[in-house]
VMD Tcl script that builds the backbone (N, CA, C; Angstrom):
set m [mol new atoms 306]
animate dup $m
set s [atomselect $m all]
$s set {name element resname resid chain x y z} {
  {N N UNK 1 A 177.710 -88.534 192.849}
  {CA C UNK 1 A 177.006 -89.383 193.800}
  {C C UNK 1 A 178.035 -90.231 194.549}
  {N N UNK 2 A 177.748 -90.067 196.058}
  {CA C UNK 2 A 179.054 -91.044 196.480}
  {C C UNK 2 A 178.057 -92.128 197.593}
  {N N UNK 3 A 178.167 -93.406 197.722}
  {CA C UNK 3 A 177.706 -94.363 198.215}
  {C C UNK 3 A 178.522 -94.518 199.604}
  {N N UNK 4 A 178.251 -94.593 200.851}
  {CA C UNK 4 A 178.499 -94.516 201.917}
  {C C UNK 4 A 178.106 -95.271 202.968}
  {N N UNK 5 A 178.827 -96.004 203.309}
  {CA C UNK 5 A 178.347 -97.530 204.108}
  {C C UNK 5 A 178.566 -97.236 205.601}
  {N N UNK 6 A 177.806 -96.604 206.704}
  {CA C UNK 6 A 177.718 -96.939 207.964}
  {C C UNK 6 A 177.442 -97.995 208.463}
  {N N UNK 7 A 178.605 -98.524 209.836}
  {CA C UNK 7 A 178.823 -99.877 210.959}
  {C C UNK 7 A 178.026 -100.144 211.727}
  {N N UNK 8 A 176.546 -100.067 212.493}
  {CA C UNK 8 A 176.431 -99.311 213.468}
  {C C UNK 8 A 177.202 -100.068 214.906}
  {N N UNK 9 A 176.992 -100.429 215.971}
  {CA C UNK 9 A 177.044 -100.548 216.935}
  {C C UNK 9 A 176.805 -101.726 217.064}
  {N N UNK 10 A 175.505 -102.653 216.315}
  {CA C UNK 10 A 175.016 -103.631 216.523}
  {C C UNK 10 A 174.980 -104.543 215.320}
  {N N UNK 11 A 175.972 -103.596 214.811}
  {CA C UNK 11 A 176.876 -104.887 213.696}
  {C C UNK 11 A 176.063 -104.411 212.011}
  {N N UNK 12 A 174.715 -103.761 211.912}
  {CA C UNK 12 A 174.182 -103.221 211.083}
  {C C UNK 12 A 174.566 -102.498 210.090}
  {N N UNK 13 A 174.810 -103.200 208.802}
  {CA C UNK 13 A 175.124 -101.811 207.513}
  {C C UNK 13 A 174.121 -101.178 206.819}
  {N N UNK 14 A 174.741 -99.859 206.459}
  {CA C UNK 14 A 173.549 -98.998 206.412}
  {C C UNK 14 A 173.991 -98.550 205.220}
  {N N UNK 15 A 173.673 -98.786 203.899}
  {CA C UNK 15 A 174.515 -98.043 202.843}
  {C C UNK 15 A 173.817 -96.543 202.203}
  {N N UNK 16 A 174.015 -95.571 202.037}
  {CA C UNK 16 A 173.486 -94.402 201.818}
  {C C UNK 16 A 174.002 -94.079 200.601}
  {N N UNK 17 A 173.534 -93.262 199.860}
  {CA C UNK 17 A 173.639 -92.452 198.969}
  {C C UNK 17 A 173.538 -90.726 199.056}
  {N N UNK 18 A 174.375 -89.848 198.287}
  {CA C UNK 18 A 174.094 -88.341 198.458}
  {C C UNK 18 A 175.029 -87.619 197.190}
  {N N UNK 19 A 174.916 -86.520 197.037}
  {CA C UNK 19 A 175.497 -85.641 196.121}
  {C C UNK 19 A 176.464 -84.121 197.036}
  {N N UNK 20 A 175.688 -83.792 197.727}
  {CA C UNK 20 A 176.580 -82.793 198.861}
  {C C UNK 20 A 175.588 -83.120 200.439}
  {N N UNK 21 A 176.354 -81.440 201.080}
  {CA C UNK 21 A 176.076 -81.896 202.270}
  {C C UNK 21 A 177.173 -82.408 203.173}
  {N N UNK 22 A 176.819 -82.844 204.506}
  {CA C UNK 22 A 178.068 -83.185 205.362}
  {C C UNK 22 A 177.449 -85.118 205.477}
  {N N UNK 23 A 178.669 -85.453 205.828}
  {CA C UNK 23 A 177.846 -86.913 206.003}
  {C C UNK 23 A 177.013 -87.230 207.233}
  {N N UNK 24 A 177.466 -86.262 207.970}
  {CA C UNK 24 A 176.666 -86.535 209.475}
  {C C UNK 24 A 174.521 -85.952 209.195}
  {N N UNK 25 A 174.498 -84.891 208.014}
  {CA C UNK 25 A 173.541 -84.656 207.333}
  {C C UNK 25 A 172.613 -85.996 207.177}
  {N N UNK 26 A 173.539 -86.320 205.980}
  {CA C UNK 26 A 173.186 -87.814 204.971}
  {C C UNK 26 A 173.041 -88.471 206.484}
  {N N UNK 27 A 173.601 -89.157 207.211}
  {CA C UNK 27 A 172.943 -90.423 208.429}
  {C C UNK 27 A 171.907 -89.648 208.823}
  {N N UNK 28 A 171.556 -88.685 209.699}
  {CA C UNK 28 A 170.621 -88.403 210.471}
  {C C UNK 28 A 169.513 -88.419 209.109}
  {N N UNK 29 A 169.629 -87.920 208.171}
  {CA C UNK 29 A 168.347 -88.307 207.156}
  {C C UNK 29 A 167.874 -89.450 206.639}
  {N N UNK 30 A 168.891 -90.431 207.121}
  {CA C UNK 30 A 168.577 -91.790 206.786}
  {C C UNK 30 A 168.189 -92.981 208.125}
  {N N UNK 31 A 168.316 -91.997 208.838}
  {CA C UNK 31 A 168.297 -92.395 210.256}
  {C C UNK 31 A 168.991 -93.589 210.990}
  {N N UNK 32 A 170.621 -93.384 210.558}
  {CA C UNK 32 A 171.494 -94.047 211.264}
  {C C UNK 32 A 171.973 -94.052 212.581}
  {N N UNK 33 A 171.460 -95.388 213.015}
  {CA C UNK 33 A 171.467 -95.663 215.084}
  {C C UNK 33 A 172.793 -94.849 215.191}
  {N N UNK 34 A 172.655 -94.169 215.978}
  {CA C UNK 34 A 173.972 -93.392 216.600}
  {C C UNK 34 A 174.997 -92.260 216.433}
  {N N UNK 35 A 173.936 -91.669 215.432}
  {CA C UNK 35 A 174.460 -90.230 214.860}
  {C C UNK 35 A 172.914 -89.630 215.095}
  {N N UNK 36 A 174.035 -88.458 216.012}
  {CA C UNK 36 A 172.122 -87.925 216.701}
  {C C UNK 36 A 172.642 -86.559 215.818}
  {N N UNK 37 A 173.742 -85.743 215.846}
  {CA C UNK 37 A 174.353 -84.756 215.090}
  {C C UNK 37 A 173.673 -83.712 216.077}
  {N N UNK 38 A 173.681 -83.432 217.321}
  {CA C UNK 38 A 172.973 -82.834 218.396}
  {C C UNK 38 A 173.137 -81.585 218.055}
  {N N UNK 39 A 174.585 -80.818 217.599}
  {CA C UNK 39 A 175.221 -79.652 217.609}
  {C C UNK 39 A 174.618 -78.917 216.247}
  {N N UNK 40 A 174.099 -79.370 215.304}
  {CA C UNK 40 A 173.759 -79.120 214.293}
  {C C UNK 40 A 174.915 -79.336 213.189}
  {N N UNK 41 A 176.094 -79.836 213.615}
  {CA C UNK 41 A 176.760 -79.907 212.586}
  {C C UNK 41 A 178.035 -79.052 212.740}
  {N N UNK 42 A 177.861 -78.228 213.790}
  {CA C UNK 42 A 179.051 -77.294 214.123}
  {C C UNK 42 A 180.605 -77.465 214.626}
  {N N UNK 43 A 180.442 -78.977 215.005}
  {CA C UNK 43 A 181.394 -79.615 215.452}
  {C C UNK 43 A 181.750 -79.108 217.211}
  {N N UNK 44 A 180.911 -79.462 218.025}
  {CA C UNK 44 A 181.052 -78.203 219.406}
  {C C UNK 44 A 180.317 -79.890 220.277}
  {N N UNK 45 A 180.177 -80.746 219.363}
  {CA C UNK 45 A 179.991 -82.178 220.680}
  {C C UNK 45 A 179.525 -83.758 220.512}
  {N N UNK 46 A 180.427 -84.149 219.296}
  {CA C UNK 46 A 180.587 -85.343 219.589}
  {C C UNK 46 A 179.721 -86.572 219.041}
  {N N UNK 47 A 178.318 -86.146 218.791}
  {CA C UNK 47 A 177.502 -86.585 218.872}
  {C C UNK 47 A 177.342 -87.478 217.370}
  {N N UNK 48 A 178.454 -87.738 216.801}
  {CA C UNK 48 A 178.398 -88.134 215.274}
  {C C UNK 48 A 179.747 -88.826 215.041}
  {N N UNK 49 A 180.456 -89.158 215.775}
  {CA C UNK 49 A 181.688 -89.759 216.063}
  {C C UNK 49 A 181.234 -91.098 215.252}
  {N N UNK 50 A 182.445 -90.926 214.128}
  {CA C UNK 50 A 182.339 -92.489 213.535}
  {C C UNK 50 A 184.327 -92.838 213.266}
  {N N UNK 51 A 184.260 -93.994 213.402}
  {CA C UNK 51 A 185.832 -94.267 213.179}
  {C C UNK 51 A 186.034 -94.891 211.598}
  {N N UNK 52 A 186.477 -94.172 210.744}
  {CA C UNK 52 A 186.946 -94.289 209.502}
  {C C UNK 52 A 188.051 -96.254 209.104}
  {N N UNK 53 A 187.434 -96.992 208.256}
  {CA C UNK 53 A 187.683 -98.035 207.872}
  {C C UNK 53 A 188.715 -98.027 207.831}
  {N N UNK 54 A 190.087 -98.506 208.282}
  {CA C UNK 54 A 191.574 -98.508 207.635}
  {C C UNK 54 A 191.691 -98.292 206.417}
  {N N UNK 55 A 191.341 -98.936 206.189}
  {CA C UNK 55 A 191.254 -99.113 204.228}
  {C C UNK 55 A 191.003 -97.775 203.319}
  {N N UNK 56 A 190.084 -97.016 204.387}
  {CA C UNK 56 A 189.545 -95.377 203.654}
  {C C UNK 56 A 189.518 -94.408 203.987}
  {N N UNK 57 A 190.966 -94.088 204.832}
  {CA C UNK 57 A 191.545 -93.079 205.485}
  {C C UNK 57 A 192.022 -92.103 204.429}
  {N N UNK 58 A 192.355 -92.827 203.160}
  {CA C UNK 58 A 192.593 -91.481 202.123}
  {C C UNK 58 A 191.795 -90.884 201.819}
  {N N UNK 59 A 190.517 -90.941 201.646}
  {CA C UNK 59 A 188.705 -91.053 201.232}
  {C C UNK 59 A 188.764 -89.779 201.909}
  {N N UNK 60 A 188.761 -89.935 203.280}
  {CA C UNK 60 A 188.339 -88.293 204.010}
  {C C UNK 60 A 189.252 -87.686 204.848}
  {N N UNK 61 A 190.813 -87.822 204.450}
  {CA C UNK 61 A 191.502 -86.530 205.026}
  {C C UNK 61 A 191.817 -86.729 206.500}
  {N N UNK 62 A 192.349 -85.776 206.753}
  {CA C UNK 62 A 192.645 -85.689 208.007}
  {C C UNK 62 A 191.486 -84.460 208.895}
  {N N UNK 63 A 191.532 -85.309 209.667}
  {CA C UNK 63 A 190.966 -83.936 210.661}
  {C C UNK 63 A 191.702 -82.647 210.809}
  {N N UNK 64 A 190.659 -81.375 211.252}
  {CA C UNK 64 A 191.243 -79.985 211.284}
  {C C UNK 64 A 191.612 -80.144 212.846}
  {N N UNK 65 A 191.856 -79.131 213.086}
  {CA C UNK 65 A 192.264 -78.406 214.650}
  {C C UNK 65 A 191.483 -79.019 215.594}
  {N N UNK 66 A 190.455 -78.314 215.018}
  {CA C UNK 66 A 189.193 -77.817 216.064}
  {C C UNK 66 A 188.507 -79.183 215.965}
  {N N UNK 67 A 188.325 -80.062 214.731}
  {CA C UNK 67 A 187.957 -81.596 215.099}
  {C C UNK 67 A 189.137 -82.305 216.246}
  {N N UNK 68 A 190.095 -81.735 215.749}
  {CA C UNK 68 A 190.606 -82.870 216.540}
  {C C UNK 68 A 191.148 -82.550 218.132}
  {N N UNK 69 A 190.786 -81.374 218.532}
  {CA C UNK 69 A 190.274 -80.774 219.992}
  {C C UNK 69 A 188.951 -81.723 220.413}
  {N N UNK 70 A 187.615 -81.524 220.160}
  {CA C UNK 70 A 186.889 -81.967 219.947}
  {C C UNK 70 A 186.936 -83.659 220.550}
  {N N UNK 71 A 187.755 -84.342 219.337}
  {CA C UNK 71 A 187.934 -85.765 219.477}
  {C C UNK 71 A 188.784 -86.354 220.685}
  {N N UNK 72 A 189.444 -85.667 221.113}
  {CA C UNK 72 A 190.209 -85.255 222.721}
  {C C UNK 72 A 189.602 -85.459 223.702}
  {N N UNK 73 A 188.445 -84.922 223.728}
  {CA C UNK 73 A 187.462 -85.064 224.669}
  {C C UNK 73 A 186.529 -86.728 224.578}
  {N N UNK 74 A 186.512 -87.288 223.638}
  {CA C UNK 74 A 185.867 -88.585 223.594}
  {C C UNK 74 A 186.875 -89.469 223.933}
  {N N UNK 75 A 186.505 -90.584 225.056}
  {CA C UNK 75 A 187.448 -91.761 225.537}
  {C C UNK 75 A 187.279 -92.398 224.180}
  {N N UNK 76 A 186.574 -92.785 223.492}
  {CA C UNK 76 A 186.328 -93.685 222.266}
  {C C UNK 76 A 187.426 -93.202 221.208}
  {N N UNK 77 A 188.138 -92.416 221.409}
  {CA C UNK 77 A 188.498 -92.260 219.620}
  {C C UNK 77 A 190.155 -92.456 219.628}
  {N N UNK 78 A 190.097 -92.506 218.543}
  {CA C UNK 78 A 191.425 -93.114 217.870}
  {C C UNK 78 A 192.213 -92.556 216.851}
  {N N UNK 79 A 193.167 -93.305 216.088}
  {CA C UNK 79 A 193.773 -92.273 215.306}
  {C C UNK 79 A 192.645 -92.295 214.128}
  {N N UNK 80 A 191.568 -93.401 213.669}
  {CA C UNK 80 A 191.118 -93.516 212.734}
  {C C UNK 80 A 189.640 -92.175 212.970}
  {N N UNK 81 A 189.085 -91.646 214.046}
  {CA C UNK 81 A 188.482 -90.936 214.461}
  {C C UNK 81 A 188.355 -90.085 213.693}
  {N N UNK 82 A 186.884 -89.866 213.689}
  {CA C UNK 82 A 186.295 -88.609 212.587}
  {C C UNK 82 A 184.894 -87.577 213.075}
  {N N UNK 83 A 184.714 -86.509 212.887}
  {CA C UNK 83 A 183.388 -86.602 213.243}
  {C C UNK 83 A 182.345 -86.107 211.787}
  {N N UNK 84 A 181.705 -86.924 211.365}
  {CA C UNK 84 A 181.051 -86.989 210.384}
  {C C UNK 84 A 180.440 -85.695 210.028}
  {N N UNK 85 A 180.061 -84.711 210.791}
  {CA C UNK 85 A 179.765 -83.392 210.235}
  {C C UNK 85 A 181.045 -82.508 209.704}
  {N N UNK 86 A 181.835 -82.906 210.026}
  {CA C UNK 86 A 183.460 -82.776 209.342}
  {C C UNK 86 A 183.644 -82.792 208.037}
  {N N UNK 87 A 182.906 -84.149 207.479}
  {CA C UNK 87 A 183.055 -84.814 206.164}
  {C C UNK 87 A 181.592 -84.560 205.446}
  {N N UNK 88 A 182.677 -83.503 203.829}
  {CA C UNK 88 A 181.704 -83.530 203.235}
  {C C UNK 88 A 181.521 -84.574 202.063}
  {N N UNK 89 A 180.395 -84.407 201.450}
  {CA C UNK 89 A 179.594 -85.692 200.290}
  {C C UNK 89 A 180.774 -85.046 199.308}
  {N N UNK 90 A 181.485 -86.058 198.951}
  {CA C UNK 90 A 181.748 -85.612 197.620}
  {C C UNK 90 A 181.749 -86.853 197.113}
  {N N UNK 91 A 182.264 -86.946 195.446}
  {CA C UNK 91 A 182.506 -87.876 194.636}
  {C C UNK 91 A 183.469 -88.798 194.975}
  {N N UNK 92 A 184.856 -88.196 195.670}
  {CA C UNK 92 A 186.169 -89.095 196.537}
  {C C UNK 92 A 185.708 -89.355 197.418}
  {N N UNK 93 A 184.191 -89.446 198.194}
  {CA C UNK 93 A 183.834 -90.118 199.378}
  {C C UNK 93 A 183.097 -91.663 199.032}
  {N N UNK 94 A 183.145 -92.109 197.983}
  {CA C UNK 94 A 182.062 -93.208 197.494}
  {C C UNK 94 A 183.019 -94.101 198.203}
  {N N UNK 95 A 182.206 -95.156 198.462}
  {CA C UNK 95 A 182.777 -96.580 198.925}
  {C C UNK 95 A 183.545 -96.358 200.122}
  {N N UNK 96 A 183.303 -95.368 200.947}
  {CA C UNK 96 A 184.124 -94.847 202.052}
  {C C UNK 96 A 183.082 -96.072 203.223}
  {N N UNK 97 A 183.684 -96.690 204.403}
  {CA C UNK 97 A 182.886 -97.356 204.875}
  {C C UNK 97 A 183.418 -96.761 206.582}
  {N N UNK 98 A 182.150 -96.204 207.269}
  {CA C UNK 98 A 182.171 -95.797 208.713}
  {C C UNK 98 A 181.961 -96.607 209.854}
  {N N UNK 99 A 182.375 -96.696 210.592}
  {CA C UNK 99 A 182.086 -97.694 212.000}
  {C C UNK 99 A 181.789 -96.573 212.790}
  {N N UNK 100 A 180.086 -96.394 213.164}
  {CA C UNK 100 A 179.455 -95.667 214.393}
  {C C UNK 100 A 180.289 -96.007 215.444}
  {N N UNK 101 A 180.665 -95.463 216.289}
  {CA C UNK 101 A 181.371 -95.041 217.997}
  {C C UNK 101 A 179.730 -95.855 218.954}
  {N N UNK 102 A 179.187 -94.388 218.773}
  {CA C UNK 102 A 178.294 -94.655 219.805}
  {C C UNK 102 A 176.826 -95.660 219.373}
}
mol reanalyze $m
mol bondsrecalc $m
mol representation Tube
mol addrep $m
């Protein structure tokens, strides 16, 4: 079980819970403002862009290729930039804390 704290936009924490799955999954089922996950998860647009806490950049890795093509295309992102259908639920994701983009 890993516990997962989304930022949103309007200053809102959202703490979640899950066992697998992608995290962009886990928000849209919990219905976190600003993860619409439009693409289904395929990583092809953006729509789940969250920027990873300083603090818990070891938590979820680095981005692949093709995320970080992807993240190229958003004026918003940074080195901390992620896109949450990227990241899966695991046990090394607990206490990981996200700041929504959009």
């Amino acid at each position: 079980m890993a516990k997962i704290t989304f930022i949103t936009k309007d200053k809102e924490e959202i703490t979640v819970e899950g066992t697998s799955g992608s995290v962009m999954e886990l928000a849209v089922k919990n219905n976190v403002k600003g993860i619409d996950g439009d693409c289904g998860g395929v990583c092809s647009c953006a729509t789940c862009h969250v920027q990873v806490d300083a603090g818990h950049t070891d938590k979820t890795g680095v981005a692949s290729e093709i995320e970080s093509d992807m993240l190229e295309l958003d004026d918003d992102a940074n080195e901390y930039s992620r896109l949450c259908c990227q990241l899966q639920v695991t046990e090394a994701m607990d206490g990981v804390v996200l700041n929504v983009v959009k």
